[in-house]
C-alpha positions in Angstrom: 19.9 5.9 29.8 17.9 7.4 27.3 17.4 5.8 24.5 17.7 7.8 20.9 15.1 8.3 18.1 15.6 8.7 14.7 14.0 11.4 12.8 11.7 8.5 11.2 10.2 7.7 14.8 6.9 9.6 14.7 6.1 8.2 11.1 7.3 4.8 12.3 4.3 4.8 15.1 2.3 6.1 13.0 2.4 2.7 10.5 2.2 0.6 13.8 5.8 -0.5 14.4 6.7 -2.7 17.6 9.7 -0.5 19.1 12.8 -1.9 20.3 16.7 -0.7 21.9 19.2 -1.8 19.4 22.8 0.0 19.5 21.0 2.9 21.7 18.2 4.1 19.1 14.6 3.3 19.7 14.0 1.4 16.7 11.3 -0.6 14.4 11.6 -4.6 14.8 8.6 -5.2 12.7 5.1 -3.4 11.7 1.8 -4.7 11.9 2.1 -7.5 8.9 4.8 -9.3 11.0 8.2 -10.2 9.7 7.7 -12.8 7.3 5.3 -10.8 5.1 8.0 -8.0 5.3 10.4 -10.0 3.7 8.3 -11.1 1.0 7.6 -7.8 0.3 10.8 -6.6 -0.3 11.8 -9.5 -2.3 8.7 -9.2 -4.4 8.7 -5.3 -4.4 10.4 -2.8 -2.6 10.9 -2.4 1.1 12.2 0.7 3.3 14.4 0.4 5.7 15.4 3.2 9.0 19.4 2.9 9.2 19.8 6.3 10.4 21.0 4.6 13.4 24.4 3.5 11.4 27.5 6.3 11.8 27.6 8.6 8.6 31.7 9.7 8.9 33.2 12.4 6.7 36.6 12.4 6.4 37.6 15.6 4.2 41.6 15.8 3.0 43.9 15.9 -0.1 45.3 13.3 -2.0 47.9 12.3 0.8 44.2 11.5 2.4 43.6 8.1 0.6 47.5 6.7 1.2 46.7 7.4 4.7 43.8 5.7 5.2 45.0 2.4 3.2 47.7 2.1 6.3 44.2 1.5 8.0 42.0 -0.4 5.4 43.1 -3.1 3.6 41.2 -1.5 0.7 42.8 -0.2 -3.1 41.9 3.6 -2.1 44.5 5.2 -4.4 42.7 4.0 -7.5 39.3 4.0 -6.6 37.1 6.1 -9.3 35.0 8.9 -8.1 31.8 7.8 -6.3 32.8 3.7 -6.3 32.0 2.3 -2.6 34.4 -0.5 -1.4 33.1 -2.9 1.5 36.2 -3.1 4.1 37.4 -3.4 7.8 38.8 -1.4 10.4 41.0 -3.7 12.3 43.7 -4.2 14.7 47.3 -5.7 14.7 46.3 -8.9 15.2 43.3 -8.4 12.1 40.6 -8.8 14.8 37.5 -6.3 13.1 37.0 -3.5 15.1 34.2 -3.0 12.4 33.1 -3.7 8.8 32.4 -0.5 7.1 31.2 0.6 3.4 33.8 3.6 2.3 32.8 5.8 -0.6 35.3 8.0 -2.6 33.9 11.8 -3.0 34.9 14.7 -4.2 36.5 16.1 -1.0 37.5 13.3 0.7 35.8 9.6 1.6 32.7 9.0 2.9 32.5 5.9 5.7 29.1 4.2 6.7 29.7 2.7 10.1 27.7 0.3 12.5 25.7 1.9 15.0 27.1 0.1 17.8 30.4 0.5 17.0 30.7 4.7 15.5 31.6 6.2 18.4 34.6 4.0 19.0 35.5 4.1 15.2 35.4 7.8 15.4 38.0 7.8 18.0 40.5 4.7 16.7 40.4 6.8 13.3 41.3 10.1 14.9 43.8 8.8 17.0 45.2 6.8 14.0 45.0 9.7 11.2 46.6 11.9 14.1 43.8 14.6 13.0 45.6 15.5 10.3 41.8 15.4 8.6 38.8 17.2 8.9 36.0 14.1 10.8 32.7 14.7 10.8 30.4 12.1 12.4 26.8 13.4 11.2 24.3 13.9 13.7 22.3 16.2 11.0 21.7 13.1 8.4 19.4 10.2 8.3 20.0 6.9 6.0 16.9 5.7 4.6 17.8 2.1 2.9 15.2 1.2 0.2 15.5 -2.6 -1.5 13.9 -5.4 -3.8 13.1 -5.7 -7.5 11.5 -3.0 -7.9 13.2 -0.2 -6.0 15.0 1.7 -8.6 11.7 2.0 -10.5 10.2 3.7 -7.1 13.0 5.8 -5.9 13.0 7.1 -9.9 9.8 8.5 -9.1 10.8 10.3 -6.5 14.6 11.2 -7.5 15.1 11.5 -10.9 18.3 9.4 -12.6 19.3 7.4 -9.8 18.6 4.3 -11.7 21.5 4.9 -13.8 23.8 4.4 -10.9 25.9 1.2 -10.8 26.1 -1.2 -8.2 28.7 0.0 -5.6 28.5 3.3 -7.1 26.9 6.8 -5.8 25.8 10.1 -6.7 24.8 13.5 -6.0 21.0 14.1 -6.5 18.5 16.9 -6.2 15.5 16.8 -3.9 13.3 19.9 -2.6 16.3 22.0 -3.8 19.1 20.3 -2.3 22.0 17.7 -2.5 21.6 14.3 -1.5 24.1 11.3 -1.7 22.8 8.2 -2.7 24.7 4.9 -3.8 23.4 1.7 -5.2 23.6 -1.1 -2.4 22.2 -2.5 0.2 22.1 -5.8 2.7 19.3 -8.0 1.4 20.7 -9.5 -1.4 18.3 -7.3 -3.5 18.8 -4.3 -5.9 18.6 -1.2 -4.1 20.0 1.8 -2.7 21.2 4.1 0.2 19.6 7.3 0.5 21.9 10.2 2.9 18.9 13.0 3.4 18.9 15.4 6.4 17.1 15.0 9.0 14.2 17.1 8.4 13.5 15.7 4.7 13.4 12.2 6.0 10.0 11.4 7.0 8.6 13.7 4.4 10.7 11.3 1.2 10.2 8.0 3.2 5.9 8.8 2.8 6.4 9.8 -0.3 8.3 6.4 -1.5 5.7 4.6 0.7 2.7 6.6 -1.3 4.8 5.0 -4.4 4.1 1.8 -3.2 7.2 0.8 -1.0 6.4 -0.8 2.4 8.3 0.0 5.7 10.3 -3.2 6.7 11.7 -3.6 10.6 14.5 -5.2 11.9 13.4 -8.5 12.0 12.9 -9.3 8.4 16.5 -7.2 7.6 18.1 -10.0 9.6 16.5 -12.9 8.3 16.9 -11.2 4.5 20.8 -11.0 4.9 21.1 -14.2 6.2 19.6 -15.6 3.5 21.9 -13.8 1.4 24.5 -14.8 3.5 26.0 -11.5 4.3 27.7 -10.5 8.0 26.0 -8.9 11.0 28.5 -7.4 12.8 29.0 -8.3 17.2 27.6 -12.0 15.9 29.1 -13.3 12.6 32.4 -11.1 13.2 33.7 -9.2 16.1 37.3 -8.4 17.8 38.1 -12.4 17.8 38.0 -13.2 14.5 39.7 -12.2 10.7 38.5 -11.4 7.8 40.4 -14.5 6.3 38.1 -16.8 9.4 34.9 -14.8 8.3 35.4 -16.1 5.1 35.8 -12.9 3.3 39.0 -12.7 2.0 37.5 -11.3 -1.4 37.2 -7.6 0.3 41.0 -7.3 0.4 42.3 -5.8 -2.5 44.9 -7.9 -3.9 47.4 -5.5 -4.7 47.1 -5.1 -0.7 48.0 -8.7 0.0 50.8 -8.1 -2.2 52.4 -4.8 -1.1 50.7 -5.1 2.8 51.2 -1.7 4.8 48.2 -1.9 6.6 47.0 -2.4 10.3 46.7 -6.2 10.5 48.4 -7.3 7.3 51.1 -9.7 9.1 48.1 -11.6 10.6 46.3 -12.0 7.0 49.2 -12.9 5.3 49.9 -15.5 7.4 46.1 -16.7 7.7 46.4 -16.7 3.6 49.8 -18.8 3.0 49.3 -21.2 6.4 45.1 -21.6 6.5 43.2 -20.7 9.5 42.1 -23.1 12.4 38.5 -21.7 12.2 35.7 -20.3 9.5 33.0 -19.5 9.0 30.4 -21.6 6.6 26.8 -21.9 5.8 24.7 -24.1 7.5 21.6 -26.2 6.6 19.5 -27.8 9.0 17.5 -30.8 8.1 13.8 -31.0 8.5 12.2 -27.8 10.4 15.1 -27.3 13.3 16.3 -23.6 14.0 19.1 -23.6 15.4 19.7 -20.1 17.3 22.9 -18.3 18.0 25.4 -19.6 20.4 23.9 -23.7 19.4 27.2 -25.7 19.2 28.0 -28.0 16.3 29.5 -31.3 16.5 30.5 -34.0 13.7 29.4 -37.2 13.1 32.0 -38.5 15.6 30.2 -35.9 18.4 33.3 -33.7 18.6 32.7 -30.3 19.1 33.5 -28.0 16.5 32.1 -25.1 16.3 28.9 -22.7 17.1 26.3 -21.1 15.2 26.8 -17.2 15.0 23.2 -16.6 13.1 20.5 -19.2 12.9 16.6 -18.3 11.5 14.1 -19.6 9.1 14.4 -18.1 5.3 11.0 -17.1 4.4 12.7 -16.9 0.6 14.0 -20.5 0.9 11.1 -22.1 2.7 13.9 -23.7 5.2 15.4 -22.8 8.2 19.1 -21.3 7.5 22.4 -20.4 9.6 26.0 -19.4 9.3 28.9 -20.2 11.9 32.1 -21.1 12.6 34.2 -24.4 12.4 37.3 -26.5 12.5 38.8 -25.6 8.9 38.8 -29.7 8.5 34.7 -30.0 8.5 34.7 -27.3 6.5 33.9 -28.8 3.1 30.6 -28.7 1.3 28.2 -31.2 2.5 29.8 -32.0 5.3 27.8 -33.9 7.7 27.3 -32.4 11.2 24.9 -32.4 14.4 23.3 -29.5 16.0 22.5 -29.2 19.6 19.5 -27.5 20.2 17.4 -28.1 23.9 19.7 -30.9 24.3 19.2 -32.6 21.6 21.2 -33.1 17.9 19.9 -32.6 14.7 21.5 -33.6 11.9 22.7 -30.6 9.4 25.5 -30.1 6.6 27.6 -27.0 5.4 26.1 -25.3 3.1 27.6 -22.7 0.0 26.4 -18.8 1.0 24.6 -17.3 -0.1 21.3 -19.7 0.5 19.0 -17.2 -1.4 20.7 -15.6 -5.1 21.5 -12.3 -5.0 20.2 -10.1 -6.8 22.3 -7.3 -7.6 22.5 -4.8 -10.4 26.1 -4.6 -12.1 25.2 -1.9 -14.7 22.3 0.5 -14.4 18.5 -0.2 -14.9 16.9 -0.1 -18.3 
């Protein structure tokens, strides 16, 4: 099967990125300064990242439009302002996530960022659920260009001008070379940034021009071990079919008018994970001394029961210590906890750690 390429590939080989398959796209794990000095770089400055992989849904309708999709999401869409972005799930009866998804409200409908691995079969669940009542567009014609760190905003204002007014978990319509672009403020590193929706044949022309600003192109590799240290989800490891938003720990994304009223696909399940407590959840994790313990390690407590396993496990350049989040037994759950992990056959002592390990960063209001 052939793989895809984004419309950032020739540039990509052009800065010396190492190409690997993820979710079906030919895409950039790292670039010739290696992994670690990409994450520094976009904690200290500003990084760019190719998501053009991800699923860019349109979903164009009335206002009957947002009623119908909260009997999907657990997400307050009757009341969401114009151009706010709400972090939710598409799940199924039993609140297993098909997905986690970023859903913007627009001006003609909702706009829903998707994982690349999982758009195609969210395009079809959604279809079948809204009984194409809607108008669905999955974009072919669009690329997402993610750019992050301190100084960001103060890069992509170069190039675009007013987007640092936008608030965090907010977007906006912008002009470039004479046409419209959506862009919101947000991102998966725990940094300021923002989310850039260009077509396809602007792309590579703005990403050199950010990178002639003084942005660096960031891979794969440092993405992952820059959201783990802000603790944030990768969907198919930290979260998949078999477990809850209530087990993943993130509760906080359902609205809690939601909890109240329900109505949505899965809500039995979450009510009764919220009033009873859930067997399983997932935690942070800190190794001691230099240990990395990978996905799939098993965790044990002091008593060498077996509790749990490590969903995502890496060293945090930002921290200076190795890092990892997974799930256990809801009674070794608490802070500092003591626990073992087995890595090679061996156990290492660890202890549950708050999330995130690094501080996020985020901009509430706009920049000054």
């Amino acid at each position: 099967m052939n793989k895809k390429k984004t419309a950032l590939n020739s540039l990509h080989r052009k800065y010396g990125a190492k190409l690997v398959s993820f979710a079906g796209y030919e895409m950039p794990i790292q670039y010739t300064k290696g992994i670690i000095e990409e994450h520094k770089s976009t904690r200290e400055n500003a990084g760019i990242f190719d998501v053009s992989h991800m699923g860019q849904l349109f979903i164009k309708g009335d206002g009957s439009l947002a009623k119908d999709l909260e009997k999907i999401f657990p997400t307050d869409l009757s009341n969401a302002k114009l151009n706010q972005s709400k972090y939710s799930f598409l799940m199924n009866e039993e609140a297993g996530i098909y997905d986690d998804l970023i859903i913007t409200k627009v001006k003609d409908g909702f706009n829903i960022v998707l994982n690349a691995a999982c758009k195609d079969t969210d395009f079809k669940i959604l279809s079948k659920l809204l009984d194409n009542k809607y108008q669905m567009i999955l974009s072919e014609e669009l690329s997402l260009i993610a750019i992050q760190g301190p100084k960001a905003f103060m890069i992509l204002e170069k190039v675009i001008k007013g987007v640092s007014n936008l608030k965090f978990m907010n977007g906006g319509s912008f002009n470039y070379l004479n046409e419209n672009i959506y862009i919101t403020r947000s991102g998966y590193t725990g940094e300021d940034g923002f989310e850039i929706s260009i077509k396809n044949d602007k792309a590579e022309m703005f990403v050199q021009k950010l990178i002639d600003e003084g942005a660096s192109l960031i891979g794969l590799g440092a993405r992952d071990t820059l959201r783990l240290e802000a603790g944030l989800c990768l969907y198919g490891h930290d979260m998949d079919i078999n477990k809850s938003p209530v087990e993943a720990n993130l509760e906080w994304a359902i609205s809690k008018n939601r909890i109240i009223e329900g109505g949505f696909i899965g809500f039995e399940k979450i009510k009764s994970q919220i009033e009873k407590g859930v067997n399983k959840v997932r935690v942070g994790i800190k190794p001691e001394g230099k240990i990395i313990a990978r996905e799939k390690t098993s965790i044990f407590s002091e008593d060498n029961k077996n509790i749990g396993e490590i969903t995502s496990g890496t060293f945090g350049p930002s921290v200076k210590a190795p890092v990892a989040m997974g799930y256990v037994e809801n009674s070794f759950s608490k802070i500092d906890t003591k626990v073992f992990l087995e890595v090679r056959g061996k156990k290492y002592p660890a202890s549950i750690s708050n999330l995130p390990f690094y501080k996020k960063s985020y901009v509430k209001g706009a920049s000054k």
